[in-house]
C-alpha positions as CSV (number, residue, x, y, z in Angstrom):
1,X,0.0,0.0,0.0
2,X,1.2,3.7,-0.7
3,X,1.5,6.4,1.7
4,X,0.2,8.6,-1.0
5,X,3.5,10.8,-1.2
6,X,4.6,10.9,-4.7
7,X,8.4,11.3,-3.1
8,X,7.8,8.9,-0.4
9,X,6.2,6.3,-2.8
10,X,8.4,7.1,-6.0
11,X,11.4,5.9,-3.7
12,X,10.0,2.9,-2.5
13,X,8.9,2.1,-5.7
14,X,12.2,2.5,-7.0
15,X,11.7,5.1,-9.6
16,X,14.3,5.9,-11.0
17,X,13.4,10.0,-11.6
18,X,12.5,10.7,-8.0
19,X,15.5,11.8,-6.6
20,X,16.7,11.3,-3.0
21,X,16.0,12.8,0.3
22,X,18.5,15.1,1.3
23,X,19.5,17.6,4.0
24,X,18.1,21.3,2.9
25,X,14.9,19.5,1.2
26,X,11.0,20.3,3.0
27,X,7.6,18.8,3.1
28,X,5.6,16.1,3.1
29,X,7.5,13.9,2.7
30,X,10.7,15.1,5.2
31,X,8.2,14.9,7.8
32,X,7.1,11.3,7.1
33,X,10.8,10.5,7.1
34,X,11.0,12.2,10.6
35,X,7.9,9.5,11.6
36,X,9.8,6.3,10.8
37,X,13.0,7.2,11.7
38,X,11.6,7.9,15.6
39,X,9.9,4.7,15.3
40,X,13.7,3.4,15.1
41,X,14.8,5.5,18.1
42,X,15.6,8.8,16.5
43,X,13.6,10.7,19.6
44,X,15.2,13.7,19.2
45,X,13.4,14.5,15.9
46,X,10.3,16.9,15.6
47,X,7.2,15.7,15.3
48,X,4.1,17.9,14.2
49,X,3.8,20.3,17.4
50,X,7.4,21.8,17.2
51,X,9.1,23.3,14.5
52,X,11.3,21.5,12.8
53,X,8.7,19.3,11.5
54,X,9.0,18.8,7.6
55,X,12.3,20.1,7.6
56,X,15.5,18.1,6.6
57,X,18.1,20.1,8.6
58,X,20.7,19.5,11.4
59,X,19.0,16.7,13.8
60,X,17.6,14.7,10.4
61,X,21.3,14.7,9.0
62,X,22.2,13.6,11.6
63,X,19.8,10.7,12.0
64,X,20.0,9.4,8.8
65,X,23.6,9.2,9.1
66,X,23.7,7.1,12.2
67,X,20.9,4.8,10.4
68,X,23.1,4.2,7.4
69,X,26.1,3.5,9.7
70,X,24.3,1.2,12.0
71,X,22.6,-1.0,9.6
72,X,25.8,-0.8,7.1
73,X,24.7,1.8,4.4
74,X,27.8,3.7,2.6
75,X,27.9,6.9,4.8
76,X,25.9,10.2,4.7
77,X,22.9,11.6,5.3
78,X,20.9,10.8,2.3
79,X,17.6,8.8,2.1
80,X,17.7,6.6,-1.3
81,X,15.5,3.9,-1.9
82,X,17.2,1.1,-0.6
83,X,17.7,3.2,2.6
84,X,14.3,4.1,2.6
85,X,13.0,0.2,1.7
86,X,15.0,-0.7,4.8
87,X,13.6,1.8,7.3
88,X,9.9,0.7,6.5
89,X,10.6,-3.4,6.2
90,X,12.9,-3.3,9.4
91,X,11.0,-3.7,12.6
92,X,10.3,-0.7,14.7
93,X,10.9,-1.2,18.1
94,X,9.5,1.9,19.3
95,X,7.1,2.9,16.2
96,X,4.8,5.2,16.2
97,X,1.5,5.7,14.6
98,X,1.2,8.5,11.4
99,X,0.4,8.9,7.9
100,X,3.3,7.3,6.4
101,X,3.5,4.3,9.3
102,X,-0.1,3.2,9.2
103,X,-0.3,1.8,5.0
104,X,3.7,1.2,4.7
105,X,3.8,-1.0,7.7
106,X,0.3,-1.8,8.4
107,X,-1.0,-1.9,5.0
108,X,-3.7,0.1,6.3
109,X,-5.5,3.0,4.9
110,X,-4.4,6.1,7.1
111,X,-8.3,7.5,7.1
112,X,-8.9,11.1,8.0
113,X,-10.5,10.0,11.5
114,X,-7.3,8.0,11.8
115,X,-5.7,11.2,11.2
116,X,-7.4,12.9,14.2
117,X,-6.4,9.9,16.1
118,X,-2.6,10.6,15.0
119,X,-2.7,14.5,16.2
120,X,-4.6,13.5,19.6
121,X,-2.0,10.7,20.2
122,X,0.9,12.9,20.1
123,X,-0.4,14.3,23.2
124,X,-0.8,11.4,25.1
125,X,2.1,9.0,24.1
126,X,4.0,11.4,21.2
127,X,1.9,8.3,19.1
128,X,4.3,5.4,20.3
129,X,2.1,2.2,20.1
130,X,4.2,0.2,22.8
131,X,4.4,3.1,25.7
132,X,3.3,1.8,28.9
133,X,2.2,3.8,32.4
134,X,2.9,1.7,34.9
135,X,0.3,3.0,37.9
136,X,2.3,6.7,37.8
137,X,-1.9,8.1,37.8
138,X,-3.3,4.9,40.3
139,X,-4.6,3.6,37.2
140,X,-3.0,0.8,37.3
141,X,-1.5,-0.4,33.9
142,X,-2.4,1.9,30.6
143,X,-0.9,1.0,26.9
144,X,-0.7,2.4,23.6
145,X,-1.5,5.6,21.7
146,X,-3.9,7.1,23.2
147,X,-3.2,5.0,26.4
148,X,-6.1,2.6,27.6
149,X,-6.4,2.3,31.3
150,X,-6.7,-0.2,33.6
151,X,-9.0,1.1,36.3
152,X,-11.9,2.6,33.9
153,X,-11.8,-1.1,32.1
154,X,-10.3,0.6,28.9
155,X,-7.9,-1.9,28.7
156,X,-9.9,-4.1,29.3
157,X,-11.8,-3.5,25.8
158,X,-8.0,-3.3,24.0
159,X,-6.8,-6.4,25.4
160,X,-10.3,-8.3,24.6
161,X,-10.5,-6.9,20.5
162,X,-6.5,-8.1,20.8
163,X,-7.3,-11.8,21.4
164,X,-10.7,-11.5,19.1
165,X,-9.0,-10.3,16.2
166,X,-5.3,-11.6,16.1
167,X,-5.2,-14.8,18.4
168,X,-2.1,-15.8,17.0
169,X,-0.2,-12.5,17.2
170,X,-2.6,-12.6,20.9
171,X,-0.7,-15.5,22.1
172,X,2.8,-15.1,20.9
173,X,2.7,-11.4,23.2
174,X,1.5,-12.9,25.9
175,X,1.4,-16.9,26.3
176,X,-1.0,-19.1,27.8
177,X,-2.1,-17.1,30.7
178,X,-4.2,-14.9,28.3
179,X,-7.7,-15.8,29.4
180,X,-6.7,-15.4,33.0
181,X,-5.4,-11.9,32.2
182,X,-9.1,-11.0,30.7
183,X,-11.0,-12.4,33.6
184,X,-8.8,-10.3,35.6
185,X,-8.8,-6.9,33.6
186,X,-12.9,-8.0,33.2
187,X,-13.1,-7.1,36.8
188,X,-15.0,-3.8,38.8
189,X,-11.9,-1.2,38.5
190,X,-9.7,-3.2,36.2
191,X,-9.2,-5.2,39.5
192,X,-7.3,-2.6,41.0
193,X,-7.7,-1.1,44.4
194,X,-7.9,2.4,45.2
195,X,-4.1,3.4,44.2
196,X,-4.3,1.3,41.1
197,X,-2.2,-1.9,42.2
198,X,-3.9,-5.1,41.4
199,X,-5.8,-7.3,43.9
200,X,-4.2,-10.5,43.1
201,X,-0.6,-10.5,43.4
202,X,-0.2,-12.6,40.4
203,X,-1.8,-10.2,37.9
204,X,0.3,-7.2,38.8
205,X,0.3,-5.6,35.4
206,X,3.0,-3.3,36.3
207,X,6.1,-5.5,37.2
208,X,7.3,-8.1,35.0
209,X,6.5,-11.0,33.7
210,X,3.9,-8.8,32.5
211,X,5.4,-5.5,31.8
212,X,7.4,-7.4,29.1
213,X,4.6,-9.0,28.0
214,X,2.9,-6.0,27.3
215,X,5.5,-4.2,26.0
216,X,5.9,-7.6,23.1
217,X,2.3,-6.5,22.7
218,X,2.8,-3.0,21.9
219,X,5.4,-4.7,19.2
220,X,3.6,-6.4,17.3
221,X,2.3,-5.0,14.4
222,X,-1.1,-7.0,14.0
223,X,-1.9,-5.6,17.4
224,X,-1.0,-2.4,16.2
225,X,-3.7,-2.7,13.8
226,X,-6.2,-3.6,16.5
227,X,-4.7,-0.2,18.2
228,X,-5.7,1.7,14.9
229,X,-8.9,0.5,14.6
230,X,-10.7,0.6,17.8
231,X,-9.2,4.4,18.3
232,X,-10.5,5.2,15.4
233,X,-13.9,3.9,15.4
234,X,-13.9,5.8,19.0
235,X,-13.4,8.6,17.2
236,X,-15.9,7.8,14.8
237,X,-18.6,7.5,17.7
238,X,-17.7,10.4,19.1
239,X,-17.0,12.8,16.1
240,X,-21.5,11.5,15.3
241,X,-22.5,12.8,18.9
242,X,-19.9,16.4,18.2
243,X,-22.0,16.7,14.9
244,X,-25.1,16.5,17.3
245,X,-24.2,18.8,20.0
246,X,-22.5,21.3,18.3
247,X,-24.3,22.6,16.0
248,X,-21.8,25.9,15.4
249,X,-18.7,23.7,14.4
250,X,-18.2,22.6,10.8
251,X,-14.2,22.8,9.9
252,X,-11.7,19.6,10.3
253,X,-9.7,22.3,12.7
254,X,-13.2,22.2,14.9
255,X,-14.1,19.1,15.1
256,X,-10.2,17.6,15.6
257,X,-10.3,19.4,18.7
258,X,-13.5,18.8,19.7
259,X,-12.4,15.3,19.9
260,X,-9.1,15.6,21.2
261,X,-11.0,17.2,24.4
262,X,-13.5,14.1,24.3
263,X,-10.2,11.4,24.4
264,X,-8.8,14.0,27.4
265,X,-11.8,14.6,29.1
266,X,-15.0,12.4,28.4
267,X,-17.4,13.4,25.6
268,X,-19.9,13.9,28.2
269,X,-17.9,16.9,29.6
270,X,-17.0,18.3,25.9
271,X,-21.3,18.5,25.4
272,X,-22.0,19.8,28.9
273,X,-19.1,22.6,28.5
274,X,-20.4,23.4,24.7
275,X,-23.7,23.7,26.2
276,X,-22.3,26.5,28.8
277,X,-20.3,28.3,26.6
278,X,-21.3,28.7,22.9
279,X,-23.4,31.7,22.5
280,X,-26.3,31.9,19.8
281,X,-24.3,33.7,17.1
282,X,-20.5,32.6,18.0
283,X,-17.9,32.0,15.3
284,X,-16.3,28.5,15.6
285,X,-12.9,30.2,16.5
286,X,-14.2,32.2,19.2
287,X,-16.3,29.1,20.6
288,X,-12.7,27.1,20.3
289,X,-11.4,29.9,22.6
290,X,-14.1,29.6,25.7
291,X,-13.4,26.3,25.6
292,X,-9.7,26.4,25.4
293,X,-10.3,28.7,28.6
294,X,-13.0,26.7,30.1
295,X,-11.1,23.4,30.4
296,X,-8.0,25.2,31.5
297,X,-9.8,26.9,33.9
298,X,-11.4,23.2,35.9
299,X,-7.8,21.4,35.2
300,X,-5.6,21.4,38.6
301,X,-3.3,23.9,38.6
302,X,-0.3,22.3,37.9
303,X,-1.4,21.0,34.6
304,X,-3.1,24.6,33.3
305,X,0.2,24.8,31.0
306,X,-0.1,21.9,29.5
307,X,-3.8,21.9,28.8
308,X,-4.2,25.3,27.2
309,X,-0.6,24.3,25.0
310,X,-2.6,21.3,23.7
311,X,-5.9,23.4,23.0
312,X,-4.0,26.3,21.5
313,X,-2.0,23.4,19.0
314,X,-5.1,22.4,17.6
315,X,-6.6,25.9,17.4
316,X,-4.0,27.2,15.5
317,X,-1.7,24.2,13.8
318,X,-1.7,24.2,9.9
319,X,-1.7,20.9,10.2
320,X,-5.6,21.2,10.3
321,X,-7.6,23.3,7.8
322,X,-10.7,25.7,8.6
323,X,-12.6,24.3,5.5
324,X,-15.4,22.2,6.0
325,X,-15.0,18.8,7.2
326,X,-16.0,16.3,4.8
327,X,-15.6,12.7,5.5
């Protein structure tokens, strides 16, 4: 499957007029490049909310020249096909989700719902399918890109469409204690007590054998898939009740943070707060604003920063556009 980046795609597909990636180039496809390489390890490189992004400057050179060394290219810092062939067949161990990841590695369509589940992840795991919180929020155990929890029973539902739909790739993550895990997870509060650790000793998600058991899960890209699709037809739910609620919001800018406040803060909340704060007559932008200010306003105070930063990114990337969303 293409990525739909004539560059991107020409190089894979070996053709021969496409010329290679190389440091001073921009666009698309530099910042799709910037998405595998992280997958590999390259952390340092920008993703979407910091400049940078797009750009093949000092930091990419840089990466693509340790890649090629590593994995026994000739040296420098250009991307040519067989470089480029290599970074999408070679595993990821730390892979992330985006536009280019999703059909070159998953041979999934990257949909434009998927797409809102790409910007909202950054926030929540910088889009890395295998990160794990290990009871840091008394939540006991949360995975993945937009990090399922234990104690609400989301992980419950990620773990259970896991061993549904890929019972092989199930299995080989985490062995033959699998239906004991979901009878556990099944359970009021994840089976957590009240500062997330588990009730049962032997199903203490947090410590090993399980942490590495999880993180195999995270791995695997078949599961990965599972990851993509149940965030995105979350999204899908929750972008239909948006379209009922808000009545004032029509762009892809809108509606992507709309939903990015649903994944943060419960879609229930988003409608209750739209309801308080959208006056008959109010422009989408300046309805995007009382709600940027509204849910700054009830988080605690130590987390104010990072709330408003993550409703002002979605106000005001380019990333998104102000047209009309049409799906």
């Amino acid at each position: 499957m293409n990525c739909g980046d004539s560059t991107i795609d020409g190089l894979l597909n070996k053709e021969g007029h496409v010329p290679p990636l190389a440091p001073g180039a921009n666009g698309v496809a530099v910042s799709y490049l910037q998405d595998l390489l992280r997958g590999h390890g390259y952390a340092s490189l920008p993703d979407p909310r910091v400049t940078g992004y797009g750009r093949f400057g000092q930091v990419t050179s840089q990466a693509v020249a340790s890649y090629r060394q590593k994995y026994g290219f000739p040296g420098g810092n250009v991307v040519d096909s067989r470089m480029l062939s290599d970074v999408v067949s070679r595993l990821a161990p730390a892979a992330v989700v985006g536009p280019a990841y999703v059909p070159l590695v998953l041979n999934a369509p990257f949909t434009p719902i998927a797409r809102f589940v790409w910007l909202t992840s950054l926030f929540e795991t910088r889009g890395a399918f295998g990160l794990l919180n290990l009871n840091s929020d008394r939540c006991g155990l949360s995975l993945g890109i937009l990090q399922w929890s234990q104690k609400p029973n989301q992980l419950h539902a990620i773990l259970k469409a896991c061993s549904q739909r890929e019972p092989d790739a199930w299995i080989h993550a985490i062995g033959d204690e699998g239906e004991g895990l979901l009878n556990h997870t099944a359970k009021p509060n994840g089976g957590l007590d009240a500062l997330g650790w588990s009730l049962d000793p032997a199903f203490e998600l947090s410590k090993d054998p399980w942490k590495g058991r999880f993180e195999a899960l995270g791995a695997s890209t078949a599961l990965q898939r599972v990851q993509v699709d149940l965030a995105t037809a979350a999204f899908t739910a929750n972008l239909e009740r948006a379209r009922q609620y808000a009545s004032a919001i029509h762009s892809e800018r809108g509606f992507a943070f709309l939903l990015d406040l649903a994944n943060q803060f419960g879609v229930g909340r988003v409608d209750q707060q739209y309801a308080a704060h959208a006056a008959p007559g109010d422009s989408e932008s300046a309805i995007l604003a009382k709600l940027e200010d509204a849910f700054t306003k009830l988080s605690n105070s130590e987390f104010q920063p990072q709330v408003r930063a993550r409703r002002e990114f979605f106000r005001t990337t380019p990333m998104l556009s102000d047209s009309a969303l049409d799906l």
